[in-house]
N, C-alpha and C positions, 0 to 999 in steps of 0.2 A: 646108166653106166655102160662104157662101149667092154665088148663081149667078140669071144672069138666068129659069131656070127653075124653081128649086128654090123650096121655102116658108122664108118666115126663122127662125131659128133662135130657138128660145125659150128667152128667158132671164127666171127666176120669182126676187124676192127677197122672201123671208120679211119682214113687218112682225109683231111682236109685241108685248106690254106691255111696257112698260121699254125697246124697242130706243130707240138712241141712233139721232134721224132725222138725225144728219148723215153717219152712215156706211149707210142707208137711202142717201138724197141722194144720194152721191159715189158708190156703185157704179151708181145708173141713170143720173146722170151721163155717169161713163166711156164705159160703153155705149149709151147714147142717140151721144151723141159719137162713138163710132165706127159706129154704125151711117148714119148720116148721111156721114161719111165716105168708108165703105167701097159706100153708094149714089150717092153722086154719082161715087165710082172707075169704075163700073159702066153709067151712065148711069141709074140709077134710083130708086126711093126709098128710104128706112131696108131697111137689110136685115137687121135683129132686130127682134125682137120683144119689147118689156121687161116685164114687168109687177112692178107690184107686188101682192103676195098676203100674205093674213092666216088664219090656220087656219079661221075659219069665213066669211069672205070682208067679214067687217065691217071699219070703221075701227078703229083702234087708237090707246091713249095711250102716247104716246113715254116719254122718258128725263124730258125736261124738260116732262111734262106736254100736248102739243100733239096736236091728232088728225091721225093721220095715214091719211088716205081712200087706199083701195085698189083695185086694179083686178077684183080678183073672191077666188076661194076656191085652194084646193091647184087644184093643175094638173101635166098632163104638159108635162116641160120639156126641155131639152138642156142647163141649166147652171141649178142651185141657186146660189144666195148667199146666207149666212145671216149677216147681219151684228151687230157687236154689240149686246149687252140688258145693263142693270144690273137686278139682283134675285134672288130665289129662286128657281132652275131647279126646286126641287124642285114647288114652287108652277105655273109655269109646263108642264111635263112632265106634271103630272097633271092640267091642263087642255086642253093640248092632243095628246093621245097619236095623234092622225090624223099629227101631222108626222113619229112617228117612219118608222110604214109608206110614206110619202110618200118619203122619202128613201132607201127602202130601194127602192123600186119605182121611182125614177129613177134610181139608181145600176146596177141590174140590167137597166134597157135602154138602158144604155152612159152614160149623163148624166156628166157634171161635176158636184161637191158640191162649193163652197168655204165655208170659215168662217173668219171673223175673229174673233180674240180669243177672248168667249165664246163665239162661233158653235159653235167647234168642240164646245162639250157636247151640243148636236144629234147634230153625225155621228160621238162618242163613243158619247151613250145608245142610238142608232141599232143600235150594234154593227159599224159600218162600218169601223172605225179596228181592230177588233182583231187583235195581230199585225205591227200597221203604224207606221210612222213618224209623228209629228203635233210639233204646235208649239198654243202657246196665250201669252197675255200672263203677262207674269213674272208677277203679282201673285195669279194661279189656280194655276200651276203644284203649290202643294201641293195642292190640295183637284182638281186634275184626278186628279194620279199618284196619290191615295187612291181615287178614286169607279171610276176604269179603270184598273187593276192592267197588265191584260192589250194595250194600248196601248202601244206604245212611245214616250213621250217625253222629246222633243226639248229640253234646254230652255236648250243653246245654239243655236239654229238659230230663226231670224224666219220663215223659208217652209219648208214640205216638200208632199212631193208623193207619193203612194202610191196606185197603181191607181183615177187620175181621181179621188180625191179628195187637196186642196189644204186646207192649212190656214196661215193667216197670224198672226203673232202681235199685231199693231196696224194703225194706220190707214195709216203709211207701207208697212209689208212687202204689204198691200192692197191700194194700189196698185200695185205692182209685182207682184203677181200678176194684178190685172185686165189689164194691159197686157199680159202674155204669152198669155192669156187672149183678145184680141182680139187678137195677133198667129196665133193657133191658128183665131179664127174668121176672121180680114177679113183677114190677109195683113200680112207684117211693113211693109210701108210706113204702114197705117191704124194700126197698134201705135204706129210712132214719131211720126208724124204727132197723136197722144193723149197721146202721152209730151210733144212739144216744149209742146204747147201747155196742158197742166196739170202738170206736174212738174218741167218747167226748172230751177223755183229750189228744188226740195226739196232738203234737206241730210239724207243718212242718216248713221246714228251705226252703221249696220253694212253688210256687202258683201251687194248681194241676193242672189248666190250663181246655185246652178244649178238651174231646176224643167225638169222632162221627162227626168229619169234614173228615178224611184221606181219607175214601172213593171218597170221592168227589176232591181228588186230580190225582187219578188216569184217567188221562186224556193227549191228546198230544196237546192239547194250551198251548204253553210256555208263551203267555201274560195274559191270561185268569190264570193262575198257579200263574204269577209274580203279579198281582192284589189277588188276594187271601191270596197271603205272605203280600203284603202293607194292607189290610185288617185288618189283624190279629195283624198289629203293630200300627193302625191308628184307630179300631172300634168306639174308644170313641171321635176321632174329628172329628170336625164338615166341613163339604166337601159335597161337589154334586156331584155326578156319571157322570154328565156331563163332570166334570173336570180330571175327575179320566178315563174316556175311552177317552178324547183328548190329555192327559200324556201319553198313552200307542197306539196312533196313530189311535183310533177307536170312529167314529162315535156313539153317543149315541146307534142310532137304532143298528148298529151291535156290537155293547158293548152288549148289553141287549139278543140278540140274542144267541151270542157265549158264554155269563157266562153261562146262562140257556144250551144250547144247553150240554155244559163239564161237566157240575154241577148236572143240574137235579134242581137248586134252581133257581129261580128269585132274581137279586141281594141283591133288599131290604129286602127279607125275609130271606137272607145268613146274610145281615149284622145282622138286629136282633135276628136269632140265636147266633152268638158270642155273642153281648152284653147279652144275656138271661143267657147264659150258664156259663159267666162268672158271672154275678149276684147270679147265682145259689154258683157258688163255694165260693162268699165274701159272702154270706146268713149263710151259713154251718159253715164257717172256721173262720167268725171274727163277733166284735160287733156292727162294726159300721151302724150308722142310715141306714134304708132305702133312705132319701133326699141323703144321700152323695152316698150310694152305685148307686141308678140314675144319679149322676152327673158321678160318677166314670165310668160309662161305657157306657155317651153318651147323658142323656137326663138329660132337664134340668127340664120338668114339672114330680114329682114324683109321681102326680096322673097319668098322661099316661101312666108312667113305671109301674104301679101298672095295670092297665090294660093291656097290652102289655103283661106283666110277665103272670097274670092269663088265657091269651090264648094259650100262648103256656105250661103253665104245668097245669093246672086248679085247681089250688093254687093261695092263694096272696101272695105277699111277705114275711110278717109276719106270717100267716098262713104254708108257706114253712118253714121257721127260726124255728116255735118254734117246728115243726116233727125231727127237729138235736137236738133241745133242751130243751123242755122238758123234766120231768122226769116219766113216767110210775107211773102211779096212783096203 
């Protein structure tokens, strides 16, 4: 997180032929907006750095024909965005073969890759997805799972997340990855504070779900991985760990050993991250009570969930709720 000493953090988004310039737009947007934010939080100015970038550092012809002028060439960044393009990737790829190493070489000193939609045939072709969870717009889904076998996709899931790279399936699950996105760089108040003031009135047709688990999948326990999937469909019933490592042939004590051991999480505090994070997304996205959203994802006493919640974000519930919606005095 950028700091009154630190240099602001670079965030580079791909312009290509074909890219669609309003999803260009809306992700410097976002961040423009929260970097402004997250400087005035600070007492200072922008505390990112956005650029827009084009593989050989020229303008480019959009979707619907527009040039869209750029701030220079490939660059060392802390957060790719590859937003969508209509046309022939295959046309595209062997024009521009500098983006593949570009992505590969910001991923490998630690970068963030996100892609929308077609974005993600970038950090496919890249080879950065393989092995890993991804997501793309319904309407590729066949022609992705044909060209990256070795991919695993997603193709009920709008957002996933797999060792810092993120892949979104359209322009809303987009935003709701840029948003977590600058809650990771500028601090969850500047996230919701971006949230209240461009997303209030978005209507999704699905749950944003949970990103910042993926990491912690990338692990070789296949039972430890198949407990994590029954997790993520069970958070909110109610079960012993006891029961759940004798299901999967393991002793309490090496149940507790081997989650931690792939994880990096102690189970209990795995589980209440889900439940937290999902609390977090029914806070933001709908209206219903605090008592129901605690029942909804696990607990029945809503003062503990009120506690619980304030540890892990140092927010209450309500106090969280009304950062998406209030209105700016």
């Amino acid at each position: 997180m950028p700091n009154a000493t630190s240099v602001p953090l670079r965030v580079s988004i791909l312009a290509t032929e074909g890219s669609f310039g309003s999803t260009l737009m809306q992700a410097k947007d976002f961040f423009h907006m929260a970097s402004v934010r997250h400087g005035k939080q600070l007492g200072l100015g922008p505390t990112l750095e956005i650029q827009l970038v084009s593989p050989d550092g020229r303008p480019v012809r959009s979707f619907s024909d527009v040039s869209i002028p750029v701030n220079g060439g490939l660059q060392a960044a802390d957060a790719i965005i590859l937003p969508a393009f209509w046309g022939n990737f295959d046309a595209l790829r062997e024009r521009h073969p500098q983006v593949l190493q570009w992505l590969r070489d910001c991923h490998a000193a630690g970068g963030a890759i996100c892609g929308e939609a077609t974005g993600v045939f970038w950090m496919a072709e890249a080879g950065l997805l393989d092995g890993k969870e991804a997501t793309t717009y319904w309407r590729f889904h066949e022609e992705f799972a044909r060209r990256y076998p070795r991919v695993q996709l997603n193709q009920d899931k709008h957002l996933t997340d797999a060792d810092n790279l993120y892949c979104a399936g359209g322009v809303t699950s987009a935003c709701d990855l840029y948003i977590y996105l600058i809650e990771r760089f500028c601090g969850a108040a500047v996230a919701q504070g971006v949230s209240r003031d461009i997303l209030f009135e978005v209507q999704r047709s699905y749950t944003p779900g949970r990103i910042g688990f993926g990491g912690q999948k990338l692990h070789q326990d296949v039972a430890v991985l198949q407990i994590q999937h029954w997790l993520e469909e069970h958070f909110a019933d109610k079960f012993r760990f006891e029961d759940v490592a004798r299901e999967h042939g393991m002793s309490i004590r090496n149940f507790m050993r081997r989650f931690q051991a792939a994880t990096g999480d102690k189970p209990l505090h795995y589980l209440q991250r889900l439940r937290i994070e999902t609390a977090k997304g029914l806070l933001s996205a709908t209206r219903k009570s605090i008592k129901t959203i605690s029942y909804e994802v696990g607990y029945d006493d809503a003062s503990f969930f009120a506690r619980l919640f304030r540890q892990h974000t140092e927010l209450s519930p309500n106090r969280y709720r009304q950062q998406f919606h209030r209105k700016d005095a």
